[in-house]
TORFI-613629 format. One record per residue (C-alpha): x, y, z; residue number from 1; residue in one letter. Coordinates in pm, 1 decimal. Each point is the difference from the previous one (the first is absolute). Layout:
TORFI-613629
PT        X        Y        Z num residu
PT        X        Y        Z NUM      A
...
//
This chain:
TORFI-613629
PT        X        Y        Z num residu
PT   8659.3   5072.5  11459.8   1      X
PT    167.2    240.6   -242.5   2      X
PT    209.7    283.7    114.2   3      X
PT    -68.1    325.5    -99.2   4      X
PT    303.4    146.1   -226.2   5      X
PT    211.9    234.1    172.0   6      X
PT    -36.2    317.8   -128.3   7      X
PT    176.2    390.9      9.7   8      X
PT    -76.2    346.3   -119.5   9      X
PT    204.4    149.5   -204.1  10      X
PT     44.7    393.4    -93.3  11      X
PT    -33.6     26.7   -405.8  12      X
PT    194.3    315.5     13.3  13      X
PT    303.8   -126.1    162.0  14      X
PT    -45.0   -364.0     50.2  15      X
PT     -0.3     34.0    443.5  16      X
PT   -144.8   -309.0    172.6  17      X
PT   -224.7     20.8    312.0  18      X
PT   -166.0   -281.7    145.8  19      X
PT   -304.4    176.5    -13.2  20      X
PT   -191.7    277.1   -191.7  21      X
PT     40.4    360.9     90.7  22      X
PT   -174.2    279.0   -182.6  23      X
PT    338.8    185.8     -3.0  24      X
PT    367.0   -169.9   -106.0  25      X
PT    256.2     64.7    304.2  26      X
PT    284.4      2.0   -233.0  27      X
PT    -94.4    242.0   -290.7  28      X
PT   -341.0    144.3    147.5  29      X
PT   -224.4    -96.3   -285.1  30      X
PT   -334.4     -8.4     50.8  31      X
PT   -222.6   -312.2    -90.3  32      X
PT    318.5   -194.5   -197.8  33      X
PT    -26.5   -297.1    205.1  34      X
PT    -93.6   -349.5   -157.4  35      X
PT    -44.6   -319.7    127.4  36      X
PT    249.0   -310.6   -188.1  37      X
PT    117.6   -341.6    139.9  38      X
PT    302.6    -10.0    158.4  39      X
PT    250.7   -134.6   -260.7  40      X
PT    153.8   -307.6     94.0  41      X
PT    132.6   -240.7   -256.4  42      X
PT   -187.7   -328.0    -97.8  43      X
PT    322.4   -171.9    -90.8  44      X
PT    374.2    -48.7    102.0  45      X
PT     98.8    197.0   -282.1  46      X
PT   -100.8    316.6    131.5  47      X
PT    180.9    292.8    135.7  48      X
PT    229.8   -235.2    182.3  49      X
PT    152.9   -221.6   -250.5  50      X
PT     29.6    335.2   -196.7  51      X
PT    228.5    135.1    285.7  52      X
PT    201.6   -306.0     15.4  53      X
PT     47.4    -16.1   -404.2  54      X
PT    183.0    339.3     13.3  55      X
PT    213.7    -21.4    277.6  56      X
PT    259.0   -111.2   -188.9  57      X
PT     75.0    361.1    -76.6  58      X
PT    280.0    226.3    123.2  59      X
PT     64.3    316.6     56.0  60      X
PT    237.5    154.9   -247.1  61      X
PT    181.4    306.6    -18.1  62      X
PT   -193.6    315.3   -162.2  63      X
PT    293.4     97.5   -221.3  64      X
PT     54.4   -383.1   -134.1  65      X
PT   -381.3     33.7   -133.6  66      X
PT     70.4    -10.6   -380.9  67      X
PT   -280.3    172.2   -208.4  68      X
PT    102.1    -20.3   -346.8  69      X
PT   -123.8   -308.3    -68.9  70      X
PT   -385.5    167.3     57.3  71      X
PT    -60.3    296.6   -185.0  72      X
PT   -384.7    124.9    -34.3  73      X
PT   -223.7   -166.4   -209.2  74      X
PT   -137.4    225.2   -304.5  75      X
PT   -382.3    -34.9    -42.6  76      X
PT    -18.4    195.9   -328.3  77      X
PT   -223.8    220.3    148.4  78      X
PT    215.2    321.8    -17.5  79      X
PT   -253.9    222.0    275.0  80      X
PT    -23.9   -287.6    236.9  81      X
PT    368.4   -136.1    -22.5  82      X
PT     60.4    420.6     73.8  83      X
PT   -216.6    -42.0    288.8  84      X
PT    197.7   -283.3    157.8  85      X
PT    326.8    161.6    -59.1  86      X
PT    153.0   -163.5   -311.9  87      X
PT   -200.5   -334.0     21.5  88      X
PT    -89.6   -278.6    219.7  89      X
PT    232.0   -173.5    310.2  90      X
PT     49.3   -299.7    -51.2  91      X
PT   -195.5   -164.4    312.8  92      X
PT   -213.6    265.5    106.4  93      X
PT   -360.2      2.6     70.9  94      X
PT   -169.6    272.7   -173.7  95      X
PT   -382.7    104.9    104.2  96      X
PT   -266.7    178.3   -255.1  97      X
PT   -300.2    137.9    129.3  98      X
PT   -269.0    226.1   -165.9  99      X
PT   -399.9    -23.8    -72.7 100      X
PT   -244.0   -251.1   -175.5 101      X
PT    107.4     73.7   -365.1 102      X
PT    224.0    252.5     59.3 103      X
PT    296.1   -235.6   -229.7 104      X
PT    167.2   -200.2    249.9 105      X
PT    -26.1   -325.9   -162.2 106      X
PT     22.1    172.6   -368.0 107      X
PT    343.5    142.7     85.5 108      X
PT    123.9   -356.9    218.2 109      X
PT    -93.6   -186.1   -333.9 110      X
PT    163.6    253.8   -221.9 111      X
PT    357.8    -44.6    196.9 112      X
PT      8.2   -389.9   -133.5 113      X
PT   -119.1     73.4   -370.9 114      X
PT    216.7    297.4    -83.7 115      X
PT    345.7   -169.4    131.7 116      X
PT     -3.2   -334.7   -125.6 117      X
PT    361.9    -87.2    109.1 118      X
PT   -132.4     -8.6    349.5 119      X
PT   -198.4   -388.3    139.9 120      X
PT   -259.0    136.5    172.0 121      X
PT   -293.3   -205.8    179.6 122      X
PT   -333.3    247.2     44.2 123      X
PT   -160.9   -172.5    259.1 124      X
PT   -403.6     86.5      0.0 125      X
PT   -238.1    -57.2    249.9 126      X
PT   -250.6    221.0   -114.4 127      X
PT    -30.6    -89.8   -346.9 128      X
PT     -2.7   -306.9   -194.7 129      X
PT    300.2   -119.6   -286.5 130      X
PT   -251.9    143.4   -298.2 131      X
PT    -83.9    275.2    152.9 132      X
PT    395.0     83.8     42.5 133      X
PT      9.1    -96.7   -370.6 134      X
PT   -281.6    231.4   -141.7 135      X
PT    213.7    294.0    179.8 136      X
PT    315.7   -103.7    -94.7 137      X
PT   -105.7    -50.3   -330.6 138      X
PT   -136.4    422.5     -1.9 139      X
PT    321.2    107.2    139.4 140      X
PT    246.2   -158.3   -206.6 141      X
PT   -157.1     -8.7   -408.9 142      X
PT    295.4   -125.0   -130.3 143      X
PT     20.4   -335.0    191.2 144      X
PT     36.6   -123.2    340.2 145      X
PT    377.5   -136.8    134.4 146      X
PT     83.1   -343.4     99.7 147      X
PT    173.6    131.5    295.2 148      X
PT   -315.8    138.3    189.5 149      X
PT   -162.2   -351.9    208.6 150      X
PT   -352.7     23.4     97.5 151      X
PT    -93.2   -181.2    385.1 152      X
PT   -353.3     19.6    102.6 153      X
PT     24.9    -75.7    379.6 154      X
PT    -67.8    141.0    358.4 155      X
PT    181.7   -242.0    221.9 156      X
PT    331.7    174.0     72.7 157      X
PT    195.3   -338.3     91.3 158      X
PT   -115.3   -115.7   -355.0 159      X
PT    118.4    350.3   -186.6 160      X
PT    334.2    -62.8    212.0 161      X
PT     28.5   -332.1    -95.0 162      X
PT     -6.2    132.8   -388.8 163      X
PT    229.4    264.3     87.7 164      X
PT    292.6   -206.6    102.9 165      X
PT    -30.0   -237.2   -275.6 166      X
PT    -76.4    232.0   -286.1 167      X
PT    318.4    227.5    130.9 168      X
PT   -151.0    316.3   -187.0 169      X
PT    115.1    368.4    -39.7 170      X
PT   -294.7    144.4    170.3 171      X
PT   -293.6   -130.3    138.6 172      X
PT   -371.5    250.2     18.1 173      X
PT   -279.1    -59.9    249.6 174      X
PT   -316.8    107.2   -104.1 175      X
PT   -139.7     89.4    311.5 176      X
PT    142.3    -87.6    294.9 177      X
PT   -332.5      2.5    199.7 178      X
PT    -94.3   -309.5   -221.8 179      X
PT    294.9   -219.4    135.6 180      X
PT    -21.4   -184.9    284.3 181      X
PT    183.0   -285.0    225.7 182      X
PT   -131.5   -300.1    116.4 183      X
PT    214.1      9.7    289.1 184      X
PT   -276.2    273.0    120.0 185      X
PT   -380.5    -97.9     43.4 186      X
PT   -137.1    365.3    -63.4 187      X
PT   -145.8     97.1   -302.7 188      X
PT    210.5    183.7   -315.6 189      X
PT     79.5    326.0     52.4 190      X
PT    -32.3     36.9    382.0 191      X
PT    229.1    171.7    193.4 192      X
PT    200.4   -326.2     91.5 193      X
PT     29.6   -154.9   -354.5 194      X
PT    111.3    332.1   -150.0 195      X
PT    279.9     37.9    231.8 196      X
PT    109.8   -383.7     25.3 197      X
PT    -30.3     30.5   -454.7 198      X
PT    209.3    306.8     54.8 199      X
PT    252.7   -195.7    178.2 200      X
PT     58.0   -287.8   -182.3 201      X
PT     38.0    224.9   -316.3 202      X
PT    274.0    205.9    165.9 203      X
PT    218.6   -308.9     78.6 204      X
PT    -66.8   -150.0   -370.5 205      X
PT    164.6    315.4   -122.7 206      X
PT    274.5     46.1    244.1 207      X
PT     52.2   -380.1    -32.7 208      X
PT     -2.5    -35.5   -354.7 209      X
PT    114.1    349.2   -132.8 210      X
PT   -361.3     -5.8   -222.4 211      X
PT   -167.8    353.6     14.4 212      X
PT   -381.1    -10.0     75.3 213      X
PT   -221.4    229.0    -60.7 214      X
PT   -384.6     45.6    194.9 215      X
PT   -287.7    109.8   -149.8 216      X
PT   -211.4    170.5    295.5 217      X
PT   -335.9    128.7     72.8 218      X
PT    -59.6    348.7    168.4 219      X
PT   -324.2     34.9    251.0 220      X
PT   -203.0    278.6     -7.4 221      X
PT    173.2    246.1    175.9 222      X
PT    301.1    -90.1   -300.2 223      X
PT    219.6   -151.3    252.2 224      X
PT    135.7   -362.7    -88.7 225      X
PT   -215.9   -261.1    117.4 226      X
PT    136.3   -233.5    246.4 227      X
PT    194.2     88.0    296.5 228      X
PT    267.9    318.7      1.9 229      X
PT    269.9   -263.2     53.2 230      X
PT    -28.4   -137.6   -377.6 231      X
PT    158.8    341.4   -115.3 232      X
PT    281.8    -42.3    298.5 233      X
PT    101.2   -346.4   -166.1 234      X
PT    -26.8     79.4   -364.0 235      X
PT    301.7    188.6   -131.2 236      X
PT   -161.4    193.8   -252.3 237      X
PT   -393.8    211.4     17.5 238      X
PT    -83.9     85.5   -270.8 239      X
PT   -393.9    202.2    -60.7 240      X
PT   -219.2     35.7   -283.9 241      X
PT   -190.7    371.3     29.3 242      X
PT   -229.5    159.8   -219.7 243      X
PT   -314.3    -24.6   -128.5 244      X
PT   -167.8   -330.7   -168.7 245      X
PT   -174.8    241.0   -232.1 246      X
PT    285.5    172.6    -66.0 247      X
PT    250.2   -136.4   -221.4 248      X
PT    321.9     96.0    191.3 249      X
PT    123.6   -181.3    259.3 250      X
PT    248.0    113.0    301.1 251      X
PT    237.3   -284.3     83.3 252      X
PT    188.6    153.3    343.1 253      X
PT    255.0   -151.6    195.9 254      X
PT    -70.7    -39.6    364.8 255      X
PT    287.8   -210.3    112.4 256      X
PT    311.6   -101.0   -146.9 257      X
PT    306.7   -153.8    176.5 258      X
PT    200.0     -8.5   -307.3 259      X
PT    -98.9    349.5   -153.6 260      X
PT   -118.6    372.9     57.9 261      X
PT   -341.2     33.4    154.9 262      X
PT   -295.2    262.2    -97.0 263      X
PT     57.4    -72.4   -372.2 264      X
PT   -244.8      2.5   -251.8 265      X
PT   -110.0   -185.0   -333.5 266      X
PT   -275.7     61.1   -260.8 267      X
PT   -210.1   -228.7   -217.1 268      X
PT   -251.8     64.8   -239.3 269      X
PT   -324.9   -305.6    -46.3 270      X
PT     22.4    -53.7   -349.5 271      X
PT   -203.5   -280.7   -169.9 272      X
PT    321.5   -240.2    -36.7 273      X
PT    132.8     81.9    387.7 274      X
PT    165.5    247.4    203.7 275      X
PT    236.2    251.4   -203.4 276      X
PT    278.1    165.5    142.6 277      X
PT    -46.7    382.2      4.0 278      X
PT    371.7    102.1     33.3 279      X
PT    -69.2    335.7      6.0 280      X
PT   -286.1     80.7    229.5 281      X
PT     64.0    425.4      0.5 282      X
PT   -138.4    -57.5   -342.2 283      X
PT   -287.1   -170.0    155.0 284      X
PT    -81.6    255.8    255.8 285      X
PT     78.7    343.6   -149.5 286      X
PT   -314.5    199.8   -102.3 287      X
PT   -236.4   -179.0   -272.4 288      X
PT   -200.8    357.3    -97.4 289      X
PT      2.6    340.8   -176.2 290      X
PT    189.5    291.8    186.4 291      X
PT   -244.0    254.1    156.9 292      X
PT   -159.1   -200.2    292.0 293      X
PT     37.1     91.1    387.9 294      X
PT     61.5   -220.4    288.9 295      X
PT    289.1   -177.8   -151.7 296      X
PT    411.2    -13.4    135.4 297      X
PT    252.0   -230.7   -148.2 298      X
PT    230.7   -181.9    280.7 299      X
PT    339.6   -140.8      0.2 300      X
PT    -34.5   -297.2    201.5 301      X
PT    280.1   -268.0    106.2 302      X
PT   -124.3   -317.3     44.6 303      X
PT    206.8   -250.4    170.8 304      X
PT    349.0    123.4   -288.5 305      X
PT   -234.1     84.2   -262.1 306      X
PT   -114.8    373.0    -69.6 307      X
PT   -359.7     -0.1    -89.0 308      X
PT   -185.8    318.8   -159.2 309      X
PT   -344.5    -20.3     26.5 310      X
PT   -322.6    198.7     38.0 311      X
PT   -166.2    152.4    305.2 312      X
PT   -347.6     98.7    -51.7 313      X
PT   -156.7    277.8    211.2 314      X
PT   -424.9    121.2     32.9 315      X
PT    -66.2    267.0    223.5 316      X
PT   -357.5    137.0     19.1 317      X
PT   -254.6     95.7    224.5 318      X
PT   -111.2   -188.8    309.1 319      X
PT   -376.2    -92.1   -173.7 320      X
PT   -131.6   -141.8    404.4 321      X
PT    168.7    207.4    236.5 322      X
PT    289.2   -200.3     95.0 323      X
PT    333.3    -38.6   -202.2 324      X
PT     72.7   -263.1   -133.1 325      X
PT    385.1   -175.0    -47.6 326      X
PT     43.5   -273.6   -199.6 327      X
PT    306.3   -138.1    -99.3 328      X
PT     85.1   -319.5   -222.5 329      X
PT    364.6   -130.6    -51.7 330      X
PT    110.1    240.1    283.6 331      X
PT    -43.9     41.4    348.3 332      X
PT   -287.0    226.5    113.3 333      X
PT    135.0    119.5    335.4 334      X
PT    316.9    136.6   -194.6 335      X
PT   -224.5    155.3   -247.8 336      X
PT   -197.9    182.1    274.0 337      X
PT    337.2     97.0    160.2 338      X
PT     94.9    175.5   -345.2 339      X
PT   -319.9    177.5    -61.3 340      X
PT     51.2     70.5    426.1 341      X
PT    303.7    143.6   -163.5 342      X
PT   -110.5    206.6   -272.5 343      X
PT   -244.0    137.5    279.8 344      X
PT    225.0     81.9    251.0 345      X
PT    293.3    145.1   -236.8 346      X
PT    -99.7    120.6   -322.1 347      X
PT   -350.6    113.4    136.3 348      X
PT   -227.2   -208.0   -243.3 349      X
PT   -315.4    -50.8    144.7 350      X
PT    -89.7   -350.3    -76.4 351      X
PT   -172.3   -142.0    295.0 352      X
PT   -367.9     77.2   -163.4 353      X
PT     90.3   -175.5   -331.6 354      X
PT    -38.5   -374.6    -54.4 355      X
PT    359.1   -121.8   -144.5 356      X
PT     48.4   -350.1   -214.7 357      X
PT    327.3   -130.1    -73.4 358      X
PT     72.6   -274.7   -252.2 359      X
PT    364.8   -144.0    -71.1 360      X
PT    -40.2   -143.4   -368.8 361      X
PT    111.9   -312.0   -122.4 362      X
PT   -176.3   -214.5    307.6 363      X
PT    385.7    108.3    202.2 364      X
PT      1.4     33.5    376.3 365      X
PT    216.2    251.0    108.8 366      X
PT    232.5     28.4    320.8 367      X
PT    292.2    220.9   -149.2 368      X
PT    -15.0    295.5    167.1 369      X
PT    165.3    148.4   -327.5 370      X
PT   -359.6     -0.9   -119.3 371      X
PT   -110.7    310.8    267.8 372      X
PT    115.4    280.1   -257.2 373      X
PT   -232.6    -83.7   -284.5 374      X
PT   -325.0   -117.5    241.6 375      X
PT     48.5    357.1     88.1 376      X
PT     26.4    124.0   -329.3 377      X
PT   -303.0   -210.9   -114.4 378      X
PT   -216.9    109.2    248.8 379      X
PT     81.0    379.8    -35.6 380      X
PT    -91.7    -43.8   -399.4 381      X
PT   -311.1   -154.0    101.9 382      X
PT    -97.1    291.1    245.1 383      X
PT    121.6    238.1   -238.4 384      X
PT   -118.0   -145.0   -344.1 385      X
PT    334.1     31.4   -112.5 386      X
PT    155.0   -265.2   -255.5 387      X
PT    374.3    -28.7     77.3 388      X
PT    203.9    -78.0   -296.0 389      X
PT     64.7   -354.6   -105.0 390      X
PT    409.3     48.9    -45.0 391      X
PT     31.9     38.3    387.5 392      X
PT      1.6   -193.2    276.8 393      X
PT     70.4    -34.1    371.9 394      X
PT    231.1   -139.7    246.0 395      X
PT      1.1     93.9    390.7 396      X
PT   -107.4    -57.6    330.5 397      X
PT   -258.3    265.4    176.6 398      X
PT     90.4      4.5    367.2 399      X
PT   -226.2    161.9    307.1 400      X
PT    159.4    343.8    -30.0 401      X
PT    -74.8     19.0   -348.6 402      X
PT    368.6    -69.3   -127.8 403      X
PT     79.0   -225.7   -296.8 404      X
PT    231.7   -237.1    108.2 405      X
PT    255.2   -184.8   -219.5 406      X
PT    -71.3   -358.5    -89.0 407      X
PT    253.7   -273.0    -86.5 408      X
PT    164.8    -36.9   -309.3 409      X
PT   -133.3    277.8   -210.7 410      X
PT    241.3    -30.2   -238.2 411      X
PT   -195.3   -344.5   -162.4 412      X
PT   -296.8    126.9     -8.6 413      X
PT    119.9    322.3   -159.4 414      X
PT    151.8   -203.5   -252.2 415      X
PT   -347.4   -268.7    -83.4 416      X
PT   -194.6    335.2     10.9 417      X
PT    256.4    136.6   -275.2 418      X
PT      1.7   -343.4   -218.2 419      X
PT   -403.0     45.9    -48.2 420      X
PT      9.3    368.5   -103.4 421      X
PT    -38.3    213.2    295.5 422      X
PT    102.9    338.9    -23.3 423      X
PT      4.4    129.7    390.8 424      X
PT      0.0   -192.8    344.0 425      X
PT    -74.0    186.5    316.0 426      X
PT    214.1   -151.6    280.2 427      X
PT     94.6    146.2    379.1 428      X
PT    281.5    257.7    -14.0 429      X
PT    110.5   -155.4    363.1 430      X
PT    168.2   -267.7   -160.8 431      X
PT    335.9    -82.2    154.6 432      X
PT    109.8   -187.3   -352.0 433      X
PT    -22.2    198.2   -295.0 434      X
PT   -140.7   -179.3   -292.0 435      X
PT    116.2     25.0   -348.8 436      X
PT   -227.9    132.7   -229.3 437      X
PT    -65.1   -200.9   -317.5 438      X
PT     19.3     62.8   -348.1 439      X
PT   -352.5    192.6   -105.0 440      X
PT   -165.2     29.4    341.0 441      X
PT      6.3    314.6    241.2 442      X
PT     31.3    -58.5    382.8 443      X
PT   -219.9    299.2    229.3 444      X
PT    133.7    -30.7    342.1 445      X
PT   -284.8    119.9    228.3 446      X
PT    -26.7     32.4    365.0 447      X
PT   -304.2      5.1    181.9 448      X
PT   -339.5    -31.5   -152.6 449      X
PT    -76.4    351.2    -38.2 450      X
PT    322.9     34.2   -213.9 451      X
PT   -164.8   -283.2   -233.5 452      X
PT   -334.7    153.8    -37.0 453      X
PT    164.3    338.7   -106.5 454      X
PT    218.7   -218.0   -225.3 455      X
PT   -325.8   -165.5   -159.8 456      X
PT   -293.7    217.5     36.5 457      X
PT    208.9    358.1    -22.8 458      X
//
């Protein structure tokens, strides 16, 4: 008689194990994450065992005899996303890119191999076949394809690793991870079980051999990263496409980075031959229309290091049903109603009867609180059909009281907001630092929000 296969649940936000299911995870408090898998247990005496054994040969070893001159970064060629790694790629690290259906993941994972030839690189696909790779590559690189760039259709992971160690390359892509799968596991590709053992046996390839690898990902519908939450605790690098896949911008962010700053921030444009690297995304973001229309505030945002000046877009009218309305995309609602709260409270602007829309242009999502100043500003053109001129812009955070509070490093964003042609910047007079004006632009200090309305709408 056959015995039934041992089996667990396991939490596909962060990867707990019960023996049985729960509607609720005990260790993050999830609701309804739990999946069933087979327990993993290897088929063959080459499993997790013999893989212990083979590296205890190993010693410890002093932290200051480490010697790392011998493995400086790898350059991808792609300027933005070599930026967003901090100078390049470690050498053995295990870097994770997640993002939409069509959003450009595998676009910008083929692009890496055909725009720096001096690199071997073996693109590993599971999701498409070798012409398929080769219609692509052939759109994204006109002027020939290089020798260096090896194509592997495959989904068995011991296979891809068996490549790996023979080929030796530079860097090695996986396109997606949630194709792979072990046969050391009996459950099905892209379970909760495969996933993490795939995840696994990728991170001691790299550590092993020194050989970056980079993931391809898929993102459920709530735009998480499919899989459980401890994939992004192994990887070294996350990595997230954002934006629209009608648009043709897309956000690259960085969520994680062990070797780099965090929070930062690169931008692509869809093109017909690829993804194009919009150095300059101010450019992007500043207004694209004639002077004279209301509801509009220019913002000095810091992303990550990078000042960002981009468009905040304000409609204030009247509630048409009764109730007010608050919408808010790219920016959190419940701070938007605790500015207009704000506006109520302390500058007496009666705006509880009026529906109010807010739109951050350029598909961004906001969370610098830098940006309070000119969603005030916006929204008090919008009430008072007032256009605001185009040569200013806004930099400060609105607190409770009604105070503008300083923000950090005003200086760089005075200076961006200079560079593209601004004439005046409205920051908080409270700052402890003063910041050096720039060449052609005018700094207004202002302190509390009625201060700025008399210093607008006067």
């Amino acid at each position: 008689m056959a015995t039934k296969a041992k089996t667990l649940w396991y939490c596909t936000s962060c990867g707990n194990e019960s023996p049985k299911w729960m509607g609720r995870c005990p260790a993050c408090g999830e609701w309804n994450t739990m999946v069933e898998a087979p327990v993993e247990a290897a088929k063959s005496s080459g499993g997790k065992g013999s893989q212990r054994a083979a590296s205890s040969d190993r010693k410890p070893r002093r932290l200051g005899e480490i010697d790392l001159s011998s493995e400086p970064r790898l350059v991808l060629g792609v300027a933005e996303l070599d930026r967003l790694l901090g100078g390049g790629v470690v050498p053995g690290s295990l870097i994770l890119i997640g993002g939409e259906p069509g959003i450009g993941k595998s676009t910008l994972s083929l692009q890496v191999p055909l725009g720096c030839p001096s690199l071997l690189t073996l693109y590993v696909t599971g999701e498409e076949s070798e012409r398929q790779v080769r219609m692509r590559a052939e759109r994204l690189s006109p002027g020939g394809i290089p020798e260096s760039c090896l194509i592997y259709c495959e989904t068995q992971i011991e296979a891809v690793l068996a490549q790996a160690r023979e080929l030796k390359p530079d860097l090695m892509i996986v396109d997606s991870v949630q194709t792979m799968y072990t046969d050391t596991l009996d459950s099905t590709p892209g379970s909760v079980s495969q996933i993490k053992e795939v995840a696994a046996l990728l991170l001691r390839f790299a550590k092993d051999s020194g050989v970056p690898v980079i993931l391809i990902g898929h993102i459920t519908k709530d735009g998480y990263i499919a899989g459980p939450k401890i994939l992004e605790h192994i990887v070294d690098v996350v990595l997230q496409f954002e934006g629209e896949n009608r648009g043709s911008y897309r956000l690259l962010r960085s969520i994680k980075n062990r070797f780099g700053s965090t929070s930062e921030l690169a931008v692509f444009e869809m093109t017909g031959k690829g993804l194009r690297e919009v150095p300059n995304p101010s450019e992007m973001l500043i207004p694209m229309h004639e002077e004279g229309l209301s509801g509009t505030a220019i913002s000095a945002m810091l992303d990550g290091t990078r000042p960002l000046l981009f468009e905040v877009q304000a409609l204030v009218s009247s509630a048409a049903y009764g109730t007010a309305q608050r919408s808010a995309t790219g920016f959190d609602v419940r701070r938007l109603n605790m500015l207009l709260a704000v506006l109520e409270k302390r500058a007496g602007f009666h705006l509880s009867a009026k529906d109010v829309f807010l739109n951050m242009a350029g598909g961004l999502k906001v969370s610098d609180p830098a940006c309070d100043l000119a969603v005030i500003a916006a929204v008090l053109s919008s009430n008072f059909d007032y256009a605001l001129p185009l040569d200013c812009c806004f930099a400060g955070e609105v607190g409770l009281s009604g105070e503008i509070r300083p923000v950090g490093q005003t200086d760089r964003r005075i200076g961006e907001a200079a560079r593209l042609g601004f004439k005046k910047i409205f920051v908080s007079s409270y700052s402890a630092q003063d910041a050096p004006a720039a060449a052609g632009i005018k700094v207004i200090k202002v302190a509390d929000v009625p201060e700025l309305v008399k210093a607008l709408f006067r």
